[in-house]
Every structure is written in structure tokens, then in C-alpha cells.
C-alpha positions, 0 to 999 in steps of 0.5 A: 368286030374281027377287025378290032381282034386283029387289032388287038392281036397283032402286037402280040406276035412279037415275042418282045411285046408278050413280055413287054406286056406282061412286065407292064403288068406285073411292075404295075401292080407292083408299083400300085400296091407299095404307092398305096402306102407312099400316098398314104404316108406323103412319101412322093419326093421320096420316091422321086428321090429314090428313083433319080438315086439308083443313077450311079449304081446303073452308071457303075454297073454299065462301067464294069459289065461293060453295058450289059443289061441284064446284070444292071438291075443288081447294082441298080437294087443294091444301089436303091437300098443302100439310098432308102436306108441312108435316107431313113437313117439321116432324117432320124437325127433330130438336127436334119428334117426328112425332106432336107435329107431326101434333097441332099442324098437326091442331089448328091446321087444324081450328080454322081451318075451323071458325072459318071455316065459323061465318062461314057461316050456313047451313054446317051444311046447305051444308058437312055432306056434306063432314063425313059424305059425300054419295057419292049427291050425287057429279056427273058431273064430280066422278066424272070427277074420282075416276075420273082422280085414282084412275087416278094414284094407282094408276098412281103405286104400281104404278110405284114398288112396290119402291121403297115396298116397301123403304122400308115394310119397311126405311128402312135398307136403301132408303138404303144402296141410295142411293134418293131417301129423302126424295123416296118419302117426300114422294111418299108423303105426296103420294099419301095427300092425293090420297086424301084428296081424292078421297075428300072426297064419299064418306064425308067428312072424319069418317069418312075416315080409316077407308076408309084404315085399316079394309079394309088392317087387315082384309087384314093380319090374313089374309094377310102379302104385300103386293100380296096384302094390297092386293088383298085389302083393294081386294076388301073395300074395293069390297064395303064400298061396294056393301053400304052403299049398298044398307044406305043405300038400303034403311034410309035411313042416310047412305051414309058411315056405311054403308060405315064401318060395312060395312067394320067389320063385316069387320074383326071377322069378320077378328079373330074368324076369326083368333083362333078360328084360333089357339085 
């Protein structure tokens, strides 16, 4: 027993691995409860797409800053935002379906940051945490940051719960009830490019769009109320984390991949548990 508190104590002497830890969970939750309403509502490209956009705003950043860190993740949200409304605005023409909108935008962003970041000469050491994530690089000040974006996003869905409830589960009846359906629409969008951001140094571009799909997937196939499902996959989504920072610490991996893959691991019991369920 004292030997498996050592265990789980030892990490937690470096200073880097206390905000490491407490950045994973809080962008895990964060990304849990927005990924609940992009399950529900099929939204998975787009936050793929999303998350691959914020690359020339970062390279720009990076450019200009002359590679600061911390200051990248304002050029990385303004980025974001800018995509997820340029998105939502193309794919409201009747001509342009949304999925072919995301494709174009999705392609055309990322082709400019990599153009962008091959004008760097060192960007493969300079720039790759942001591609694969450096949770345990996360400063004091970028923590801060997580910590009161993370708060508004939150604060944001608990104030307009039954507004995106209605919205998620049937756009038909929020307009018939003459909700501002474009305006939920646009703050949705506004929510998951925060999310994005935010969660830019935890498990980076790359892998991102899985901490926003894979913990509210995995509360999906168990439960089928919504504020349930989100706290569910914000439960999975903080254990996904803690359990790959220690794998991290422990197996010297990269902490992002990690997570990921912590957080799969929950999915396939989830799928296991209810197919056996259902035999």
C-alpha cells in the first residue's frame, strides 16, 4: 500500500506535473461537456476540421512573437473562431452542403499553415507540441488561461442548457418556439473554437479532436440523458488525464497520445460492455 502511494506521489513533486495534471483535467472536462452537443449533433468532421484550422493562426503567431508560447493561444482562438463562423456561414447557402464547406475551409487552412510553418527552419522542434501537445510544458500563465476560458465555456452551456437542449434534439421545435436559432447556432460554434483552443497545449492539434468526441461517445453508449452523459463522459474525460500522465510519466510516451489512448481504451470497454449487454 505504501509502496503504490509513492507510486502515486512521486510525479506530483515537479511543479510541471501538478499543472500538467490539473490542465488535463479541466480541458477534460471542458472538451467532455462541448463534445456532448458535437455527438449529439454529428458534428465530429467539424471538430477535426476545426482543430487542423487553428494551424496558420499558431504559424503566424509563431512568426510574429518570434515563438513565444504563451501568447499563441490568442492568435490560435481568434483563428478558431473566425474558421467555426466562416464555416457556419458557407454551409448556410442552399448551393454548398456543410460537409463540403468544412472540406474546403479544412483543407485550404491547413495547407496555409503548413506553408507557413516550412518557412521556419527549426518548426519541427519549435512548433510540434502544438501538433501532438506538451501538456507537461503548460505555464503558469497558459494554466490560468485554461482555467478562466474553461470557466466561460461552462458558465456559457449551463446558462443556455435548455436552449441547446432544444436545438440538439429538435431545430424544428426551437424555432417554432421563435429561439434566436441562428444566434445558439453561432454561439455553439463560438463554444467549440474556445475548446479548441484551450485545448491546443494539451493533446495538440493532431489528436484533439478525440478528447472532443471519444469521453461524450463513450457516455453515449451508457446512459441516454443528457446532463448525465455530460457528467459521465467529464468523469472519463478527467480519468483519461490523470491515467495518461502517469502512463506518460511512467512509460516515457508523449503525455497527448496518452490521454488519447487512455480515453479509447474506455470507449472499447463501454462498446464491449454493452454489446455483451445486449447478447
Amino acid at each position: 500500500m505504501i509502496m503504490f502511494i509513492n507510486w502515486l506521489l512521486e510525479p506530483l513533486k515537479y511543479e510541471f506535473m501538478q499543472r500538467g495534471m490539473i490542465a488535463a483535467v479541466l480541458v477534460g472536462i471542458v472538451c467532455a461537456v462541448v463534445g456532448t452537443y458535437v455527438v449529439l449533433r454529428g458534428m465530429a468532421f467539424f471538430g477535426d476540421a476545426l482543430a487542423h484550422t487553428i494551424l496558420p493562426g499558431i504559424a503566424i503567431g509563431y512568426l510574429v512573437t518570434g515563438g513565444s508560447r504563451d501568447t499563441l493561444f490568442w492568435w490560435a482562438l481568434g483563428t478558431a473562431i473566425i474558421a467555426a463562423w466562416g464555416i457556419g456561414a458557407i454551409s448556410k447557402q442552399a448551393e454548398i452542403k456543410e460537409d463540403t464547406a468544412i472540406g474546403i475551409i479544412f483543407a485550404g487552412m491547413f495547407a496555409l499553415g503548413i506553408a507557413l510553418i516550412s518557412t521556419v527552419r527549426s518548426y519541427a522542434v519549435d512548433l510540434s507540441h502544438f501538433l501532438f501537445g506538451d501538456v507537461l510544458g503548460v505555464s503558469a500563465q497558459s494554466l490560468w488561461i485554461i482555467i478562466i476560458f474553461s470557466a466561460i465555456v461552462l458558465l456559457t452551456i449551463a446558462a443556455f442548457y435548455k436552449e441547446f437542449l432544444t436545438l440538439s434534439f429538435d431545430p424544428v421545435l426551437a424555432a417554432t418556439l421563435r429561439l434566436p436559432v441562428n444566434l445558439l447556432n453561432n454561439l455553439l460554434l463560438g463554444l467549440i473554437a474556445v475548446t479548441v483552443a484551450v485545448s491546443l497545449q494539451t493533446v495538440g492539434v493532431a489528436l484533439m479532436v478525440a478528447m472532443l468526441v471519444t469521453p461524450a461517445a463513450t457516455a453515449y453508449l451508457l446512459t441516454q440523458r443528457l446532463w448525465i452523459m455530460m457528467a459521465f463522459a467529464a468523469v472519463l474525460a478527467s480519468l483519461a488525464g490523470v491515467i495518461g500522465l502517469y502512463l506518460s510519466y511512467y512509460l516515457s510516451i508523449a503525455s497527448g497520445a496518452a490521454i488519447v489512448l487512455t480515453a479509447t481504451a474506455f470507449f472499447l470497454l463501454a462498446f464491449l460492455w454493452k454489446r455483451m449487454k445486449s447478447l
